[in-house]
N, C-alpha and C positions, 0 to 999 in steps of 0.2 A: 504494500500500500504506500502511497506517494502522499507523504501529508503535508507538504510544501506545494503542493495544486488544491489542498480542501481551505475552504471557506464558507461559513455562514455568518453572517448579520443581517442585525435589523437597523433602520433608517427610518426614523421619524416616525414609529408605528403608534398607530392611534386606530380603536375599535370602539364600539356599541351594540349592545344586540337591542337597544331602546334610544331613540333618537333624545338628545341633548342629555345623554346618563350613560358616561364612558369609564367603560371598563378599564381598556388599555390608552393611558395616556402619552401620547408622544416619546416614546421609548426605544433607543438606540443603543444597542451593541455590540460587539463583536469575539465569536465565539472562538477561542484560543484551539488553534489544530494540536492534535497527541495532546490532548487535555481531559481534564475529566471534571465538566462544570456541572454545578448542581443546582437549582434554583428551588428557592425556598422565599416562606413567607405565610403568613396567617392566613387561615380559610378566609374566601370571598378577595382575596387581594389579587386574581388576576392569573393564577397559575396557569392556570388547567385551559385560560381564553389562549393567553401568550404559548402555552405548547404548540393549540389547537393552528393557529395562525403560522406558528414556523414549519408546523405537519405540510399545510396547506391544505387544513382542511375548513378553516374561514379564511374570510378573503377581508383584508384592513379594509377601515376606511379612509385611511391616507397613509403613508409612508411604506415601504418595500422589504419584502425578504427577499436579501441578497443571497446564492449560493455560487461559488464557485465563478462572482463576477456576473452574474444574470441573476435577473426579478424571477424568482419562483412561477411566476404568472405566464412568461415567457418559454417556462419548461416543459416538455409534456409527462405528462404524470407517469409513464415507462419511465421516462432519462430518469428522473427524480430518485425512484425508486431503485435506479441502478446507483445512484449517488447516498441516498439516508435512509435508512430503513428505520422501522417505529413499533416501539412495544408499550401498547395500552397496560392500565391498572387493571380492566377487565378485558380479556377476550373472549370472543367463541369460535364454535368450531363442531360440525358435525358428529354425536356419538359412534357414530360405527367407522370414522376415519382412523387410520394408524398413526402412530406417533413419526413415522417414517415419510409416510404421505403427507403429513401434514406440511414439515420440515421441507419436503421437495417443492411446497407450493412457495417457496422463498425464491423459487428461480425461476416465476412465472414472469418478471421482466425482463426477460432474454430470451423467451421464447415468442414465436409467431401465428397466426393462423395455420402455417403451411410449415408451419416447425415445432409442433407442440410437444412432442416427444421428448425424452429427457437425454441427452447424449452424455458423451463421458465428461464433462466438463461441470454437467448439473452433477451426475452424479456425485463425484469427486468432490462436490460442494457439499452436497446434501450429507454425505461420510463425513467430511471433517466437520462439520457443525455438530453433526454429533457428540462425534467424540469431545473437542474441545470441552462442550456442555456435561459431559458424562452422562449422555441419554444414550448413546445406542444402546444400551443394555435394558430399554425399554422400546426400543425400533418397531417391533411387530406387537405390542399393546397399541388397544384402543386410547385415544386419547381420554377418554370418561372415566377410564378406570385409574388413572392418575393420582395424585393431592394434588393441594392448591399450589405447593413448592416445586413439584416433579413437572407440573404443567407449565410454570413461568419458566423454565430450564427449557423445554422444549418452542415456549415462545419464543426464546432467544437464539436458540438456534435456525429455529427459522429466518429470524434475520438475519442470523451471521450468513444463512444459506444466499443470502442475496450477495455476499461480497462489498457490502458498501462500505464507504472510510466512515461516515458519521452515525451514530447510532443516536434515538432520541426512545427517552424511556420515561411513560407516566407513572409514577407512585407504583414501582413496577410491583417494591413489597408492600404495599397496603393486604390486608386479612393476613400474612401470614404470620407465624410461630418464631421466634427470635431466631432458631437455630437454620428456617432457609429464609428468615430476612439478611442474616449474615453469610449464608452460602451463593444466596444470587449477587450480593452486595463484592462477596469475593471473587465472584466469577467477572463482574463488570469490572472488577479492578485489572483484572488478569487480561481481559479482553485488549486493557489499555494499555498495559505494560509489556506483556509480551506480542499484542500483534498490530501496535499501531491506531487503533481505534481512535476518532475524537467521539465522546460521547458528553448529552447530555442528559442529566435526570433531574425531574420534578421531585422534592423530597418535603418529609416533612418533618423527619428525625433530624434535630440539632447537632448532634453527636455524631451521628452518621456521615453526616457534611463531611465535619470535619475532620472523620475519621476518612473519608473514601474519597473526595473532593479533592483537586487541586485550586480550586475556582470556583465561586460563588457569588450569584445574583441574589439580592434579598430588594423583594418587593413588597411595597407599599400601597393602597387604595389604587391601582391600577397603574403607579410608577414604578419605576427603578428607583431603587433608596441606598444601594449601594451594591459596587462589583468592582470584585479584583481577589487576589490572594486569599483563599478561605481562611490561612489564621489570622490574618491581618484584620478581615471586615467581621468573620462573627468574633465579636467585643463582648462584656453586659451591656454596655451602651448601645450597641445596638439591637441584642436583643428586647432590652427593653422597651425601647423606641416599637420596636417591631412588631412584639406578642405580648408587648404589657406584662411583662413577669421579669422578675430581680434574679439575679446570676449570679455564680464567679465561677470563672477558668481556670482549673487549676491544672497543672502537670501529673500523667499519669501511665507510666512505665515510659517516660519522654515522650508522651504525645498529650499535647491540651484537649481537656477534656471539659464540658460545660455541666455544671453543679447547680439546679434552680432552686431559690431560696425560699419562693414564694408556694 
């Protein structure tokens, strides 16, 4: 992967889903390649719009996502898709599909009417994604028969089956049990570490941030309130500012760790 050609920003982005009552207020920035940014911030403050819009799946009402030096709008939703791949909070998926099947449906942007079969290229895809994940050893299970942890493993693999450089993840662990909130949490670090990946996730574990984060957005009533360096911006001051609750950061096993008082 060539992370010196990946690019995302945003340029003056401003949204509404109710005219004169903006969600996303004029908000610009630019998403650091071989990074691993997290964005965070109080319920109702804009997450989940500002995903939804760099997905492309609303469209601003004024300012641009930039990818790779072109307006998102200008892309066709194949290229896109060969460029960032997206793992929702929830997904679905047919009960009686494989876990294998599912996983190959990551390299339906490469495929054409008159090409839809899978050649050795998908396949080779669809195997390493696997692996990487530690799912082949569920390949020929139904995806139903799953948990919730075994299922976001194989969500991800499906994107990784797509080969793109940017990965965009919504609260990928929301419902789950600590032990695969921290196993998917270590896989997305791994993703980034050893293969390149810039990814971003929607969070809304403080700690998590700043345990897995290099980089961190913290938004406000529909702004950016503050981005850069995840030890640097989460503060108690700006926690507090953020989510109304009193902190301290202390050091633990050398890594800062956020203690709430309140």
């Amino acid at each position: 992967m060539d992370n010196h050609s990946i690019g995302l920003c945003a340029e003056h982005l401003s949204f509404s889903y109710v005219k004169e009552c903006s969600v996303i207020n004029n908000i610009s920035f630019s998403i650091s390649a071989g990074k691993i940014t997290a964005l965070i911030g109080p319920n109702g403050c804009g997450k989940s719009t500002l995903f939804s819009l760099l997905t492309g799946k609303l469209k601003p009402d004024a300012g641009n996502i930039i990818l790779d030096g072109q307006n998102i709008s200008d892309i066709k939703r194949r290229d896109i898709a060969r460029r960032v791949s997206v793992v929702h909070q929830q997904n679905t998926a047919p009960n009686d599909i494989t876990v294998r099947r599912l996983v190959a449906m990551g390299r339906t942007p490469y495929q054409t009417l008159f090409s839809s079969a899978q050649n050795k290229n998908d396949s080779d895809a669809v195997e390493r994604a696997l692996q990487i994940t530690n799912t082949e050893k569920h390949a020929d299970r139904m995806i139903s028969t799953l948990s919730g942890g075994q299922r976001q493993r194989v969500w991800l693999a499906m994107a990784l089956a797509q080969a793109t450089d940017i990965l965009l993840l919504d609260e990928v662990t929301a419902y789950l049990d600590i032990y695969y909130q921290l196993s998917i949490l270590k896989l997305v670090q791994n993703l980034n570490r050893e293969y390149g990946m810039t990814i971003v996730l929607v969070m809304h574990d403080v700690n998590q941030a700043l345990t897995y984060s290099d980089e961190v957005m913290v938004m406000q009533k529909g702004e950016m309130a503050a981005f850069g360096k995840t030890s640097e911006i989460i503060t108690p001051e700006r926690i507090r500012d953020a989510f109304r609750v009193n902190s301290r950061i202390k050091s633990c096993d050398g890594k800062p760790f956020c203690f709430f008082t309140d």
